[in-house]
DRENFIBA-532855 format. One record per residue (C-alpha): residue number from 0; residue in three letters; x, y, z. Coordinates in nm, 3 decimals, padded with zeros to 5 digits. Example, Ala and Ser with C-alpha at 12.3 -4.5 7.8 and 13.67 -1.06 7.14 Angstrom:
% residues 2
NODE    n  res       c1       c2       c3
NODE    0  ALA   01.230  -00.450   00.780
NODE    1  SER   01.367  -00.106   00.714
This chain:
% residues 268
NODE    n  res       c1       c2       c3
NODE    0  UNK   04.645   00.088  -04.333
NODE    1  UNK   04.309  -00.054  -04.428
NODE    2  UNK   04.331  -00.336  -04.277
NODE    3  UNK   04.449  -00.147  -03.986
NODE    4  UNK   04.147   00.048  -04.010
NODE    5  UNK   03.946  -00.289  -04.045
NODE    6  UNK   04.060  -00.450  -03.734
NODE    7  UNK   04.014  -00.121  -03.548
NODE    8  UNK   03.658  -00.092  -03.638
NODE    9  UNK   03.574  -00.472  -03.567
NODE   10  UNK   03.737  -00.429  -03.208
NODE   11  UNK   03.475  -00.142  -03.201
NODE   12  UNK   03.204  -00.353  -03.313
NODE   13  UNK   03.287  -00.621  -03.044
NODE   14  UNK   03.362  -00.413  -02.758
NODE   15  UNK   03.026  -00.226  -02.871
NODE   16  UNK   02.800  -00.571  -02.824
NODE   17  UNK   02.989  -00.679  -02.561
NODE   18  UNK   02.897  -00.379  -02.358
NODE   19  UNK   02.513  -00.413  -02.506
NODE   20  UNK   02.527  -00.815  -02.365
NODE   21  UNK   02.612  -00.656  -02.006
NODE   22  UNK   02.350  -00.393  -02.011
NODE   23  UNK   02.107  -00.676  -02.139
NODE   24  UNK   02.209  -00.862  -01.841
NODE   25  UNK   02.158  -00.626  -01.580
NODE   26  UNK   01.808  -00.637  -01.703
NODE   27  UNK   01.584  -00.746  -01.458
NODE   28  UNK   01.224  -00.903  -01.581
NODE   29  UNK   00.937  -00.940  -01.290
NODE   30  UNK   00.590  -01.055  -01.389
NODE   31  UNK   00.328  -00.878  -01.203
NODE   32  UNK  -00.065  -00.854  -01.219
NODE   33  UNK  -00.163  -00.530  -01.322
NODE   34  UNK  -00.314  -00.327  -01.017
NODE   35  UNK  -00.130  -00.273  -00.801
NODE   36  UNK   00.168  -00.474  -00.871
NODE   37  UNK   00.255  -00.329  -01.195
NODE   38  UNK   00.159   00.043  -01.039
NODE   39  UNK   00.417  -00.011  -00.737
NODE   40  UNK   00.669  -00.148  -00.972
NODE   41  UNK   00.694   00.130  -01.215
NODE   42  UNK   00.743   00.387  -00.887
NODE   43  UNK   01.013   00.100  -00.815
NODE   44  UNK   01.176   00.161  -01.160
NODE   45  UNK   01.382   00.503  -01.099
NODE   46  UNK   01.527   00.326  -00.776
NODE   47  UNK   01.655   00.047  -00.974
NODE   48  UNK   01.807   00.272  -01.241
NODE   49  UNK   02.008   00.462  -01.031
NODE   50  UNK   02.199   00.131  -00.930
NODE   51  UNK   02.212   00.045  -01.266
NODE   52  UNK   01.939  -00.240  -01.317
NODE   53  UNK   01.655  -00.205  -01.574
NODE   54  UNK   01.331  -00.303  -01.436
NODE   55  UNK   01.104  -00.474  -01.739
NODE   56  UNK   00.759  -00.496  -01.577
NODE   57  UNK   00.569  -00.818  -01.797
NODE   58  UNK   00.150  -00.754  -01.686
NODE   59  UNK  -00.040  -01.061  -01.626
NODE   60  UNK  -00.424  -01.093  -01.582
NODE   61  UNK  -00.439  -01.390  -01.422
NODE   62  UNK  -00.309  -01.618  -01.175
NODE   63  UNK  -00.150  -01.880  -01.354
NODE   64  UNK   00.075  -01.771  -01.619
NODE   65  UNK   00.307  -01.595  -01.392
NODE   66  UNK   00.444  -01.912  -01.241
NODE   67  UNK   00.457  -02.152  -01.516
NODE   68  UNK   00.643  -01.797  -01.708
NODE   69  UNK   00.916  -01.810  -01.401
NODE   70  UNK   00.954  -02.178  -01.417
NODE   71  UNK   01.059  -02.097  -01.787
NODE   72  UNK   01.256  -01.888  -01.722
NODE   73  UNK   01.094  -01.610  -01.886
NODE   74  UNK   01.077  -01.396  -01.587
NODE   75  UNK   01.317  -01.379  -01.297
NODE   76  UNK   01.064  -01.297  -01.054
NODE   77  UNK   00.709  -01.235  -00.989
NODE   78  UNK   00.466  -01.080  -00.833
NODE   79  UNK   00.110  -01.120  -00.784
NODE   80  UNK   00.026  -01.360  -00.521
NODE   81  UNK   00.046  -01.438  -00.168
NODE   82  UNK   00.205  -01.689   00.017
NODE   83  UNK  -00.059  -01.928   00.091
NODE   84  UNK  -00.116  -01.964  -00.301
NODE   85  UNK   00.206  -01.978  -00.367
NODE   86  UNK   00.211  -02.287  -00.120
NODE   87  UNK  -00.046  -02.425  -00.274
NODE   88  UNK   00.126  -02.367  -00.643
NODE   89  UNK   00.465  -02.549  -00.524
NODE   90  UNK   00.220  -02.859  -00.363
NODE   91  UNK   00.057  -02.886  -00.688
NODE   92  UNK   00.326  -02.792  -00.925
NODE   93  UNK   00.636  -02.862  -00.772
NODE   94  UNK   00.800  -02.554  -00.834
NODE   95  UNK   01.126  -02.465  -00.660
NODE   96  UNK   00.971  -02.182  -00.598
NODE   97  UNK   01.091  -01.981  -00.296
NODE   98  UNK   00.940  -01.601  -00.122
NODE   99  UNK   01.215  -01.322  -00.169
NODE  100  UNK   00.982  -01.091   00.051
NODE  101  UNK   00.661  -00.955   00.157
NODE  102  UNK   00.564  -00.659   00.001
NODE  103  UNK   00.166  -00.550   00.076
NODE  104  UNK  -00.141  -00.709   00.193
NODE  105  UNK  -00.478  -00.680   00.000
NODE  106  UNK  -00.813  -00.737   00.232
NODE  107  UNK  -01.059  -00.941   00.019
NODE  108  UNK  -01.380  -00.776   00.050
NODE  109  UNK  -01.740  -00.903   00.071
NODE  110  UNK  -01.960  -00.668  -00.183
NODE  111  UNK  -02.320  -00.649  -00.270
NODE  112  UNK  -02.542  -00.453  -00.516
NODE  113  UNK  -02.837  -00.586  -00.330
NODE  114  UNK  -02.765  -00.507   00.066
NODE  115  UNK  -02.539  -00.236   00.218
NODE  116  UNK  -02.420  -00.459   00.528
NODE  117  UNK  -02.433  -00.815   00.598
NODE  118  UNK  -02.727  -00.719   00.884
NODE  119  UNK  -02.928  -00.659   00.559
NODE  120  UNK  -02.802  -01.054   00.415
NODE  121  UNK  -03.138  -01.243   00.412
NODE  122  UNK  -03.202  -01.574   00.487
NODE  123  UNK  -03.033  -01.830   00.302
NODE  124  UNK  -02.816  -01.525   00.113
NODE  125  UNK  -02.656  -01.680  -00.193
NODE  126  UNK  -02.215  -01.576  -00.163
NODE  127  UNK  -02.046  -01.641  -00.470
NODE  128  UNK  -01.658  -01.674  -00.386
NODE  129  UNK  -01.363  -01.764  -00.633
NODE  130  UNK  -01.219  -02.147  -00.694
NODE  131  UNK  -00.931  -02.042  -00.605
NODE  132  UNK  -00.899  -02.268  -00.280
NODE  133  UNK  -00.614  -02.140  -00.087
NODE  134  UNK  -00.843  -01.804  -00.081
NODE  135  UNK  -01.107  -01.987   00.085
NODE  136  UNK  -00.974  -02.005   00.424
NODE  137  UNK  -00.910  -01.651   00.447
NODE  138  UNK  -01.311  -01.565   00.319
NODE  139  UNK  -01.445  -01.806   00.609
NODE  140  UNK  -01.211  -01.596   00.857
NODE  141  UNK  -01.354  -01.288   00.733
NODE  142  UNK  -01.710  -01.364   00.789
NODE  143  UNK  -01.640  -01.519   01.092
NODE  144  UNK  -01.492  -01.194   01.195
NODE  145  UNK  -01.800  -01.024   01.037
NODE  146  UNK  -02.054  -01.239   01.206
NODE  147  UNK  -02.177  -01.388   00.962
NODE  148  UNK  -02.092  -01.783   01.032
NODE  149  UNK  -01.839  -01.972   01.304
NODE  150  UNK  -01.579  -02.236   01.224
NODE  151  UNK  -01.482  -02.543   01.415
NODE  152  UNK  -01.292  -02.500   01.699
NODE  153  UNK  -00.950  -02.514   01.635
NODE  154  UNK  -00.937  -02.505   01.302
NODE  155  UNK  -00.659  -02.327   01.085
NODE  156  UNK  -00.823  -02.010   00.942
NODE  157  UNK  -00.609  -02.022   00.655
NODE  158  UNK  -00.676  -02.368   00.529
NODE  159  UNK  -01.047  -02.381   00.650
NODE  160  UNK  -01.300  -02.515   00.414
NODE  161  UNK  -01.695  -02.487   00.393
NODE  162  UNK  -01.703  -02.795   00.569
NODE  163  UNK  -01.554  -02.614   00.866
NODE  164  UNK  -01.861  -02.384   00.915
NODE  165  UNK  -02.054  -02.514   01.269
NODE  166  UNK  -02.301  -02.252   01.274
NODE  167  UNK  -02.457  -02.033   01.003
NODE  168  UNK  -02.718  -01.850   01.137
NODE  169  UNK  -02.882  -01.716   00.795
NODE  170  UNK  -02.838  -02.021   00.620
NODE  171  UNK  -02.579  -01.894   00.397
NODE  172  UNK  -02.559  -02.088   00.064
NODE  173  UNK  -02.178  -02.077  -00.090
NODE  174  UNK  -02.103  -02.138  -00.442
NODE  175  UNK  -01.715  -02.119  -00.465
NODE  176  UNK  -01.709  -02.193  -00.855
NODE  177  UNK  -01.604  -01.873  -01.061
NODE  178  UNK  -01.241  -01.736  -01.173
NODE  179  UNK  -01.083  -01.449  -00.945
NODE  180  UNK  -01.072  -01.225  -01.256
NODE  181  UNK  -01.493  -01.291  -01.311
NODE  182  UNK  -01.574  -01.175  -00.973
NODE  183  UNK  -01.600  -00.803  -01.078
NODE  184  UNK  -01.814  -00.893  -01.403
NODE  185  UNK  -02.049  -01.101  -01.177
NODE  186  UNK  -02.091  -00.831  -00.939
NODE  187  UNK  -02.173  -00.528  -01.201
NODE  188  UNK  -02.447  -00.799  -01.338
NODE  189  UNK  -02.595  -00.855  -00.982
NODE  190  UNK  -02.509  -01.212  -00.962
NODE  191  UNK  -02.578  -01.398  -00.628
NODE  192  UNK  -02.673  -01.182  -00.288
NODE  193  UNK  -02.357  -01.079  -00.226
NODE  194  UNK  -01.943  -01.211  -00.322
NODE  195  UNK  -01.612  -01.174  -00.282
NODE  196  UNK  -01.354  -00.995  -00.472
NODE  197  UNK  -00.977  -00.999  -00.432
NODE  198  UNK  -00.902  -00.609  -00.368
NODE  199  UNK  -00.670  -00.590  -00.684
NODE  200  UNK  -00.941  -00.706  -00.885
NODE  201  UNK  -01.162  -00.437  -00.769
NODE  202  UNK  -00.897  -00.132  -00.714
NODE  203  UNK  -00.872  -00.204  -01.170
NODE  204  UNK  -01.219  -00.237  -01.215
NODE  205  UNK  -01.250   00.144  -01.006
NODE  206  UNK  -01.401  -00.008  -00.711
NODE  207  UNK  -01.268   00.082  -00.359
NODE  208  UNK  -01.279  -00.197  -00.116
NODE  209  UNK  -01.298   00.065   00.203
NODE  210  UNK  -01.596   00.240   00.085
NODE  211  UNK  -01.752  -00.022  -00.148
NODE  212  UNK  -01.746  -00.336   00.048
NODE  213  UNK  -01.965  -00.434   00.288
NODE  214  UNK  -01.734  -00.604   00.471
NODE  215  UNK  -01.330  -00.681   00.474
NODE  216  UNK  -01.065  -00.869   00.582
NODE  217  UNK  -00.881  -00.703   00.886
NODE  218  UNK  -00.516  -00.524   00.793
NODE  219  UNK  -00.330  -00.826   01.011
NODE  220  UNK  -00.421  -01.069   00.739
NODE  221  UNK  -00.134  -01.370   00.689
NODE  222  UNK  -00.176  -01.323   00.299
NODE  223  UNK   00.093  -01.105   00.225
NODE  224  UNK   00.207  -01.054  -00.147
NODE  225  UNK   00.495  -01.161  -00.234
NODE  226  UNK   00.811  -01.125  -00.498
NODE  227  UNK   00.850  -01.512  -00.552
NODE  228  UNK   01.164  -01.611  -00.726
NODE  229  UNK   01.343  -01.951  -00.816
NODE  230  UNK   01.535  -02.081  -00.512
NODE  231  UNK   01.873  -01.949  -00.456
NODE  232  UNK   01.768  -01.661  -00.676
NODE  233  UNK   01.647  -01.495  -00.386
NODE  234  UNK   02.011  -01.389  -00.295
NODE  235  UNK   02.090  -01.248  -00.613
NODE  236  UNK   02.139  -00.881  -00.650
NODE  237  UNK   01.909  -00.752  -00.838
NODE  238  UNK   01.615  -00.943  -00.680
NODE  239  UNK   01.752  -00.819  -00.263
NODE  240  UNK   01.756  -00.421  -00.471
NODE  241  UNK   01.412  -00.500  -00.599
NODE  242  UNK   01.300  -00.615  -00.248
NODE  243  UNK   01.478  -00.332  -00.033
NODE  244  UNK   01.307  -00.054  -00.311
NODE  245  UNK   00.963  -00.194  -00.246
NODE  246  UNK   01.017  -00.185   00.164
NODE  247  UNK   01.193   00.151   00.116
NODE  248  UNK   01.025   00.434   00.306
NODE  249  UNK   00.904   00.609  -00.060
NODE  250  UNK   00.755   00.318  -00.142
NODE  251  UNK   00.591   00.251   00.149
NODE  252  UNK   00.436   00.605   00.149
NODE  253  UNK   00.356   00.557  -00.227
NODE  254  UNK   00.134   00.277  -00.154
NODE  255  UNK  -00.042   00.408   00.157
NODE  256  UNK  -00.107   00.780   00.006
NODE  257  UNK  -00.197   00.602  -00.358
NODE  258  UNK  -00.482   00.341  -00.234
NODE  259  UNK  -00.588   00.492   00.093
NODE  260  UNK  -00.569   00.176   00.329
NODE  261  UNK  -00.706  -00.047   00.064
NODE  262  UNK  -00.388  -00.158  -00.027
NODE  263  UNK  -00.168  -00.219   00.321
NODE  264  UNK   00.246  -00.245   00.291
NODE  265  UNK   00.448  -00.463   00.485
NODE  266  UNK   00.843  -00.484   00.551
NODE  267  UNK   00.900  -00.797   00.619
């Protein structure tokens, strides 16, 4: 009888781990910065649960542990950046990296503590912008659109350079040489005339890049964010729930009410 009693309670036991190892592996683990990636994906979390898949949300401040953490294998997905810097990451990394779906767009904004619109920019303005290159073709476009400078004819916005710029009217001097994540610091200490901050940067730091700014990217920007994955990953089943959550109408209406037009969703 004991050893009956043995062998019953070590099936227990094994059936017991064996159904914690399949509720481990529904598990699914998304790297995200952490406004307002890791915002959107804790509304995402009750959708998930109800079709059985744990959401673990890993926050990231910055721009490059993300990828090299999904190369790893540490996460099975991320999301934080948009598709021209993921380009740029799998160019200069060679990640097989692939996009699982655009989610939101974030207009970078142009911000001064000095001036309160680029009519008040002086001559020869110093704008601080990030070294972050693939943002540098969308800054150009956005103060082309803003009047401040025009690009060469024919040029593609999103890889434009400062080299690009045929006329600059105010003698704008750039100086593209600080982190993303510094922009905000450099901005409460007055650095430079006037710079530009990624709008997740400034939505954390309490900033709002409609009323704040003094000038920002138009909603039809090509720099969607992105849940980036490992290819062929992209058709697994948790990753397509986690995509069709974040386009799902509640979602949607979370990120519109929540940030006001700052932060713009997409569905596609």
């Amino acid at each position: 009888m004991k050893k009956f009693l043995a062998g019953a309670l070590l099936s227990v036991s094994a059936l017991t781990l064996a159904a914690c190892g399949e509720e481990e592996s529904n598990q699914l683990v998304v790297g995200a910065s952490n406004t307002p990636h890791a915002v959107i994906l804790e509304e995402v979390k009750p959708i998930l649960e109800e079709q059985g898949i744990e959401l673990v949300i890993e926050s990231y401040q910055d721009y490059v542990l993300p990828n090299k953490d999904l190369e790893s294998g540490e996460l099975d997905a991320n999301y934080f950046q948009h598709i021209p810097y993921l380009e740029d990451q799998i160019a200069t990394f060679d990640y097989d990296f692939v996009n699982a779906g655009g989610i939101h767009i974030e207009p970078i904004g142009l911000y001064s503590k000095k001036y309160d619109s680029v009519e008040e920019l002086p001559e020869g303005a110093t704008i601080l912008m990030s070294n972050s290159v693939p943002d540098h073709g969308r800054v150009l476009a956005m103060l082309e659109n803003a009047g401040l400078i025009t690009l060469a004819e024919g040029v593609n916005k999103t890889t434009a350079e400062i080299s690009d710029i045929v006329d600059n009217p105010k003698n704008l001097q750039f100086d593209p040489n600080y982190e993303s994540a510094l922009m905000v610091q450099l901005y409460e200490n007055d650095e430079g005339d006037a710079l530009l901050i990624n709008s997740n940067y400034a939505i954390d730091a309490g900033l709002n890049p409609i009323e704040d700014s003094i000038a920002i990217e138009n909603s039809d920007s090509p720099y969607v964010n992105i849940i980036a994955t490992k290819a062929g990953d992209e058709n697994n089943e948790n990753i397509k729930a986690l995509v069709d959550a974040l386009h799902s109408q509640e979602i949607q209406d979370f990120i519109q009410n929540e940030w006001g037009g700052s932060i713009v969703p997409v569905t596609e």
